[in-house]
C-alpha positions as CSV (number, residue, x, y, z in Angstrom):
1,X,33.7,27.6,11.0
2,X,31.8,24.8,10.2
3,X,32.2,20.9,13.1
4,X,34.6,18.7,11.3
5,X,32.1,15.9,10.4
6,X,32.3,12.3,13.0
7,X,33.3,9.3,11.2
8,X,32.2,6.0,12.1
9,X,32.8,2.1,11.5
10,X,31.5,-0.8,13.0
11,X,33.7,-4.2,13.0
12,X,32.4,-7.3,14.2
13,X,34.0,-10.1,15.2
14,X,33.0,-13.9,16.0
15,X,35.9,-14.9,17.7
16,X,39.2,-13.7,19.4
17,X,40.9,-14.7,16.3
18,X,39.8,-12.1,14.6
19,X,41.5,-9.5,16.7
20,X,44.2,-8.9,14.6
21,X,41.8,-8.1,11.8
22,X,39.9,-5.9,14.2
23,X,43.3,-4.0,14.9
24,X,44.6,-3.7,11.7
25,X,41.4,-1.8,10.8
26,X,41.2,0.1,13.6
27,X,45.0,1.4,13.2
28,X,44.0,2.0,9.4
29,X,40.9,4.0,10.7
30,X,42.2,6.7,13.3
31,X,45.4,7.6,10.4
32,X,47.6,10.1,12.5
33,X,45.4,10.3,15.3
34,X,47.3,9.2,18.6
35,X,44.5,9.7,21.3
36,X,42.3,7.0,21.4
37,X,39.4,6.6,24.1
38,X,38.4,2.4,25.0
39,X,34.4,2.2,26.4
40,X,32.9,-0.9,27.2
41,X,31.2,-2.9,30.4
42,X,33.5,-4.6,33.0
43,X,35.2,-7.8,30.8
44,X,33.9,-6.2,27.0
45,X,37.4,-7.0,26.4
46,X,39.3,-3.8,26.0
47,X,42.5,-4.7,27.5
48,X,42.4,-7.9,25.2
49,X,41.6,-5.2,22.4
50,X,44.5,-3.4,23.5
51,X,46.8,-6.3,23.3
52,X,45.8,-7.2,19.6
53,X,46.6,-3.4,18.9
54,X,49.7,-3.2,20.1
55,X,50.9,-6.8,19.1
56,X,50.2,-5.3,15.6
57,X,52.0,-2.1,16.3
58,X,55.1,-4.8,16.7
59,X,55.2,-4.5,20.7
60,X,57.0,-7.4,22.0
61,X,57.0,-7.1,26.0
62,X,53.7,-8.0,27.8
63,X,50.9,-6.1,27.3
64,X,48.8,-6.0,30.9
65,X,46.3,-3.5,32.1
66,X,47.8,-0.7,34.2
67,X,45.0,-0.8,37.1
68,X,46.9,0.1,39.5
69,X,49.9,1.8,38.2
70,X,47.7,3.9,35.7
71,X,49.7,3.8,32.8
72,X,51.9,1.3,31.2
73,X,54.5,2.3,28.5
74,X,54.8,-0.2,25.2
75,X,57.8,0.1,22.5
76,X,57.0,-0.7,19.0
77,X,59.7,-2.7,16.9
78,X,60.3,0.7,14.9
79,X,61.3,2.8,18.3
80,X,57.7,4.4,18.8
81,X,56.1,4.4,21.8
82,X,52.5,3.8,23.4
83,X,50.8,4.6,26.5
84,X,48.5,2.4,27.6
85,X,46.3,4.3,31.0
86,X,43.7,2.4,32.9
87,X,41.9,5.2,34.5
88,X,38.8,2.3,36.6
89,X,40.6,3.4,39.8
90,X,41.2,7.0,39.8
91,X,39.3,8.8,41.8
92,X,39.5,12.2,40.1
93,X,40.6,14.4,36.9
94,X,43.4,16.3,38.8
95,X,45.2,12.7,40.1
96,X,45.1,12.6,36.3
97,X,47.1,15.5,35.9
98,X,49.5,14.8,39.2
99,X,50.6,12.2,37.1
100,X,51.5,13.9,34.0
101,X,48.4,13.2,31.9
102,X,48.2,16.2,29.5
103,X,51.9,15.6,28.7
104,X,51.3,11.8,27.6
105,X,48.2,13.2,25.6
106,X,50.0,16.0,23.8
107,X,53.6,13.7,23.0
108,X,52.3,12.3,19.7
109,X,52.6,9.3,21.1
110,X,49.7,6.7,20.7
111,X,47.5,7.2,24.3
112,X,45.1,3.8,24.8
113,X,43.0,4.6,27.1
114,X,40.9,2.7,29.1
115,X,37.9,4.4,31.3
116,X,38.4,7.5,29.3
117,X,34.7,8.6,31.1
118,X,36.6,9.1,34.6
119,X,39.4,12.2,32.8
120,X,36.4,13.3,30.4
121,X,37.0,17.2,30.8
122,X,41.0,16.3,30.4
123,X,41.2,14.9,27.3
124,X,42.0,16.6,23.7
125,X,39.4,17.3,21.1
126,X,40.7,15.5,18.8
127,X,40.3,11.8,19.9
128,X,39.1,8.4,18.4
129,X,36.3,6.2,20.6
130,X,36.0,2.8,20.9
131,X,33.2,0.8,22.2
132,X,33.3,-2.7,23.0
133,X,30.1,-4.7,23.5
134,X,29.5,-8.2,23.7
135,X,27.9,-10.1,20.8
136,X,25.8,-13.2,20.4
137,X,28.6,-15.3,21.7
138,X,31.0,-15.4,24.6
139,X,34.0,-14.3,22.6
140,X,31.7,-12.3,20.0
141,X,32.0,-8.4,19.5
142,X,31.0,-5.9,18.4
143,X,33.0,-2.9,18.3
144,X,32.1,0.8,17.4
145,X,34.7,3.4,16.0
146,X,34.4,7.0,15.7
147,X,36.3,9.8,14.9
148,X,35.3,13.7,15.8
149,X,37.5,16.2,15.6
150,X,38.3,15.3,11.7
151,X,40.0,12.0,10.2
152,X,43.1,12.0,8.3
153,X,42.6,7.9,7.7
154,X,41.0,5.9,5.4
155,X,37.4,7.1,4.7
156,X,35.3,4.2,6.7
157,X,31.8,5.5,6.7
158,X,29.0,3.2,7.8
């Protein structure tokens, strides 16, 4: 059976401002997908990434990184729910699974995840990745997207 092709996109941004932008795209791009992997350095600004996302999504409580408590759970103004895991502190895959992470994966819920490098062997195959680096200013970004595992969105080639 032939690999489902990987789709990519690039969005760049000049300024936080543009984060809603940057989110509505990126919701446009991943279509039905619900597992969605965040990369970038130590203050790249996924969390702040996250929050745009999820503010677009119609989320109206506070949207904070889950450092400690792993995984925060968001409800959209249409009675969906997203997980939001920030996996920086665990210190292996199977305290992932102790806390259910394979069950929040397969729910059809949107999963933002955070540190996705530290549960690599638990996640699906079907996932969207998201890289955050800095740009040529301090709130600059650039911000990579791609799909494997198919893409049942928009077609975004780059």
């Amino acid at each position: 059976m032939p690999e489902k092709p990987v789709l990519e996109k690039i969005i760049r941004i000049s300024s936080k401002a543009e984060l809603p932008r940057a989110a509505d795209e990126l919701l446009a791009f991943i279509g039905q997908k619900k597992v969605i992997l965040f990369e970038g350095e130590m203050a790249a600004g996924k969390t702040t990434f996250i929050k745009a996302i999820c503010e677009r999504l119609g989320v109206k409580e506070s949207v904070s990184s889950p450092t400690f408590a792993l995984v925060n759970e968001y409800a959209t103004t249409h009675g969906e729910l997203v997980y939001h895991f920030d996996f920086y502190r665990i210190d292996s895959e199977a305290e992932a699974l102790d806390m259910g992470a394979l069950e929040y994966f397969s729910s059809g819920n949107l999963c933002l995840v955070e540190w996705p490098s530290k549960v690599a062997g638990i996640l699906p195959d079907e996932v969207v990745e998201v890289t955050l680096e800095t740009g040529e200013t301090d709130e600059a970004r650039i911000i990579s997207i791609s799909a494997n595992g198919g893409h049942d969105g928009e077609d975004h080639r780059v």
